[in-house]
C-alpha positions in Angstrom: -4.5 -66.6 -10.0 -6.2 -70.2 -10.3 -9.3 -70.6 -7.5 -7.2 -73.4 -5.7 -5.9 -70.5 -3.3 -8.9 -69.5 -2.0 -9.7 -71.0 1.1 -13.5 -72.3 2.6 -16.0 -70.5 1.3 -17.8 -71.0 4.9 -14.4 -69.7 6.5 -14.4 -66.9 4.8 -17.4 -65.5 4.9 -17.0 -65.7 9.0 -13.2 -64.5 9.0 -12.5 -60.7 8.7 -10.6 -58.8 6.1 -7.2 -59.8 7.4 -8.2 -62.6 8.4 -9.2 -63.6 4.8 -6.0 -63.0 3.3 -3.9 -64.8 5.8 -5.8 -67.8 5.1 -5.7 -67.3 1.3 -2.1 -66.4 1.6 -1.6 -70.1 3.1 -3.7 -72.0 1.1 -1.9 -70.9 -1.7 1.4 -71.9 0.3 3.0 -68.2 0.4 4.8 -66.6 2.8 4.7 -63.2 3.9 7.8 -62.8 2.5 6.7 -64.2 -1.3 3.5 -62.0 -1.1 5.7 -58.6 0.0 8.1 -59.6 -3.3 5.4 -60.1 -5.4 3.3 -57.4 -4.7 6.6 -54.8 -3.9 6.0 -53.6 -0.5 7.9 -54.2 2.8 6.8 -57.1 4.6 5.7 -55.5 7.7 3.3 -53.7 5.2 1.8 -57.2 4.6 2.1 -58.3 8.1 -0.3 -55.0 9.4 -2.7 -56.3 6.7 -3.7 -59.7 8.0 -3.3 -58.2 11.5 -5.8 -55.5 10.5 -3.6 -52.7 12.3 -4.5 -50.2 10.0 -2.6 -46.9 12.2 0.5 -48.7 10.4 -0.5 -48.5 7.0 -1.0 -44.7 6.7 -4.4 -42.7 5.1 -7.2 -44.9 4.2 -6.9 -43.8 0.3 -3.9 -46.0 0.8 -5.0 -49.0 3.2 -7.6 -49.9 0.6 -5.4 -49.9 -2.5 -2.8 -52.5 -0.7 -6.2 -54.7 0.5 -7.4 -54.4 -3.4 -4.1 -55.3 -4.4 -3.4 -58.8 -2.0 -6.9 -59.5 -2.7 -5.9 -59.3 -6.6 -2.8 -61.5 -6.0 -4.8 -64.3 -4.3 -7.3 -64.3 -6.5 -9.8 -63.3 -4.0 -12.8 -61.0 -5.6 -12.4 -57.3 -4.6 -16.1 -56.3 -3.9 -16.5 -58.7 -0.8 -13.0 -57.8 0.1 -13.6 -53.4 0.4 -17.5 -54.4 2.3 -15.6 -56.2 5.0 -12.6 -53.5 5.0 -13.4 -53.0 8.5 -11.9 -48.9 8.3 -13.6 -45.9 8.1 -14.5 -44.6 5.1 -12.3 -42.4 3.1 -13.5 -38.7 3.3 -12.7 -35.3 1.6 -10.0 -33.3 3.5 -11.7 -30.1 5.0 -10.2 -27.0 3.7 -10.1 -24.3 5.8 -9.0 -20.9 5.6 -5.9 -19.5 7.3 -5.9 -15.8 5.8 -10.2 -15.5 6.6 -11.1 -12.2 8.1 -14.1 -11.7 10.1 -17.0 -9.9 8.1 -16.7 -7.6 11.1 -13.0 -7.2 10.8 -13.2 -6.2 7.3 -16.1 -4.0 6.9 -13.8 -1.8 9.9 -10.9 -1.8 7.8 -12.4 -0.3 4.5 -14.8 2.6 6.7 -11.6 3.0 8.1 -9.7 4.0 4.6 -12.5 5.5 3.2 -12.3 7.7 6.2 -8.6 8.5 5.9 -9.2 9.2 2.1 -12.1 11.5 3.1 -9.9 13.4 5.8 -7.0 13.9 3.7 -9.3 15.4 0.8 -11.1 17.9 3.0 -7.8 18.7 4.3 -7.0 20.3 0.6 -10.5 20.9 -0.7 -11.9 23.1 2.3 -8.5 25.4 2.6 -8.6 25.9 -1.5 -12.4 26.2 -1.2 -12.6 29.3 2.0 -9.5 31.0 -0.6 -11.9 30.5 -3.6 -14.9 32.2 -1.9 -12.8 34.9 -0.3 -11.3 36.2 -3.5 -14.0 35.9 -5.8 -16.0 37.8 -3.5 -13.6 40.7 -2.4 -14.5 43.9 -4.2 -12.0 45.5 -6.5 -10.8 47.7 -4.0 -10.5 44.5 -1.5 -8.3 42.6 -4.1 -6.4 45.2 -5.0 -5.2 45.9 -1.5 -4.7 41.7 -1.1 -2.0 42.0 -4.0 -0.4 45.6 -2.3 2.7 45.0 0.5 1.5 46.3 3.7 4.4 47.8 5.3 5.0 46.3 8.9 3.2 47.4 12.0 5.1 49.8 14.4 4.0 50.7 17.9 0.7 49.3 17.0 -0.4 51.4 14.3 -2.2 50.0 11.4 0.1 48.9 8.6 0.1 51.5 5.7 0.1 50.1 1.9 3.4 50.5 0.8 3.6 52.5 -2.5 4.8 50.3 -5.6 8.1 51.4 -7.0 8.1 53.0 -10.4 9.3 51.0 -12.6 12.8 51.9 -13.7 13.8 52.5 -17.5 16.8 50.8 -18.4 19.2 53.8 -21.2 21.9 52.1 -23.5 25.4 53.2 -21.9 26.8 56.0 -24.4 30.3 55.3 -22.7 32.9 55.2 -25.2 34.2 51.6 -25.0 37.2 52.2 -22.6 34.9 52.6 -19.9 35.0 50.9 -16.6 32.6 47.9 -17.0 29.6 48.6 -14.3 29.3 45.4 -11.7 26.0 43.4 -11.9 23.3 44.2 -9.1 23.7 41.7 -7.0 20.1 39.1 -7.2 16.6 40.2 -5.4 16.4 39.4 -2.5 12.7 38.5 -2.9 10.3 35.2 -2.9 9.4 34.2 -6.4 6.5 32.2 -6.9 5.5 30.3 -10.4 2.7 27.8 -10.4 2.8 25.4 -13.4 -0.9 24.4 -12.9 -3.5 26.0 -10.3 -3.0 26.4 -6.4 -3.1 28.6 -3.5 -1.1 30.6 -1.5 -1.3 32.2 2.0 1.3 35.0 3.2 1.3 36.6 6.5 3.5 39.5 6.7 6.3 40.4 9.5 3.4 42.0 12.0 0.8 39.0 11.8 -1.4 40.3 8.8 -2.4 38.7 5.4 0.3 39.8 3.1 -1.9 37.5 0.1 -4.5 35.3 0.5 -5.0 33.9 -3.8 -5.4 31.6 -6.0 -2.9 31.1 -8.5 -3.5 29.5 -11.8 -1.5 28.0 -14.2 1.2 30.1 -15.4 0.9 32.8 -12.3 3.8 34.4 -11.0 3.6 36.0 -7.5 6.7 38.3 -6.1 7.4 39.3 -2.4 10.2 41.1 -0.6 11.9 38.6 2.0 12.3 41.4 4.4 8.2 41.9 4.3 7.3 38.0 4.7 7.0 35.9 8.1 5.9 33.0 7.1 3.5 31.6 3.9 2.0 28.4 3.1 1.5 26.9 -0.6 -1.2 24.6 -1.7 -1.1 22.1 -4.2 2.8 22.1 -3.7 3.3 20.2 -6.2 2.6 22.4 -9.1 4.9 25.5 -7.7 8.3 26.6 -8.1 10.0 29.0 -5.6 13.0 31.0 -5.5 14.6 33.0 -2.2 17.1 35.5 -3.2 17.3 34.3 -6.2 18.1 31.1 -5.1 16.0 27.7 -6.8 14.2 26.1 -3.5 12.3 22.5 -4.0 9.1 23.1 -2.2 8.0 19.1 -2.6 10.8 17.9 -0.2 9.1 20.2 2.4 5.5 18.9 1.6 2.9 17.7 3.9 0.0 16.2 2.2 0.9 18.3 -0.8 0.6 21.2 1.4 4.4 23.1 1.6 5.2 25.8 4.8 7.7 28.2 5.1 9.1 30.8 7.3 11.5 33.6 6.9 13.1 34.3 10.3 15.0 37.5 11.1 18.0 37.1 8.8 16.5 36.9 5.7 16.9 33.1 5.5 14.1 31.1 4.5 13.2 27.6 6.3 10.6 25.0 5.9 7.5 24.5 8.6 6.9 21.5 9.9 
């Protein structure tokens, strides 16, 4: 743009940053309405510019870019132009963070999961610990009796072992083979017990005594009558399967921590403990 726009240098170096371009705008005999289709920007745009009403115009970022760019189409230089920009400078947007905790606030939350983890693992190590100690130091005599039924208690008399039944020899039938076909015993009517990895196992018998207080490890079987059994609890539930009267029971979908309860009431059937 030829120098012939510009107006007095005197003028100009009195007049303000609007004011500057309004009178470079008319010396160079422009409108407002040549200069908005020139430089592509509504002419109220260029209106807020000489008028120096800069809440119209948006951030600063972009009031100075329309200034640098009037001043350009004028031919005015660009330096003097930004000094007497009379706008604040442009500064850095402040971040700040919406998801910050308080130092406080955090250090609480992970003492308090460390304490949950710590309760929920003395919860299983000191049970499986006290069953440990208590069967590795029985004597022979102690542990035998621990894997003995005790009968129940009657009239207060102490429970008397109850003696294991001889194990009974199964003789090939010599019956010619018109004979009646014998009927199948009907199933135990025990509680089987088989732990696929180690864990322990409390039962109480129908009077309130220890039936079994053991450790079982991997590959254990234990057996009890369902008519001798009150309740009993399983450890490590997880790694157990359980049958009642021969029927398969799932001992995980009556799991607490990994900890399974059961009691047998009078009829023989066998419920899970809350």
């Amino acid at each position: 743009m030829s120098s012939q726009f510009a107006p007095d240098s005197t003028h100009q170096a009195l007049a303000g940053c609007g004011a500057r371009l309004r009178d470079a705008r008319l010396a160079a005999g422009l409108s407002i309405d040549d200069v908005a289709t020139r430089l592509r920007m509504p002419a109220r745009v260029v209106q807020s510019l000489e008028a120096e009403d800069w809440s119209r115009l948006g951030a600063p970022v972009f009031v100075r870019g329309q200034v640098r760019s009037y001043s350009r189409l004028l031919g005015l230089t660009t330096a003097p132009m930004m000094a007497a920009l009379n706008i604040e400078p442009v500064e850095p947007t402040r971040l700040v963070s919406r998801t910050h905790t308080p130092k406080a606030q955090w250090w609480a939350e992970q003492i308090g999961r460390r304490l949950v983890y710590i309760v929920l693992t003395l919860s299983l190590a000191i049970p499986a610990w006290v069953a440990t100690r208590q069967h590795l130091n029985g004597t022979p005599a102690t542990i035998a009796a621990l894997d003995t039924p005790v009968m129940p208690v009657a009239h207060g008399k102490p429970a008397v072992p109850a003696v294991p039944a001889a194990p009974r020899t199964v003789v090939a039938s010599m019956a010619p083979m018109g004979a009646a076909v014998q009927p199948e015993p009907a199933p135990s009517a025990d509680i089987v017990l088989r732990a696929t990895g180690q864990s322990w196992l409390e039962v109480i018998a129908r009077d309130g005594n220890v039936l079994d207080k053991t450790m079982l490890a991997d590959g254990a079987e234990k057996r009890y009558p369902m008519d001798q059994v009150q309740r009993l609890t399983i450890g490590n539930a997880a790694v157990v399967q359980m049958q009642a009267g021969g029927r398969p029971m799932n001992v995980m979908e009556h799991a607490r921590a990994n900890v399974a309860r059961f009691a047998v009431s009078s009829d023989g059937s066998l419920a899970a403990q809350d």
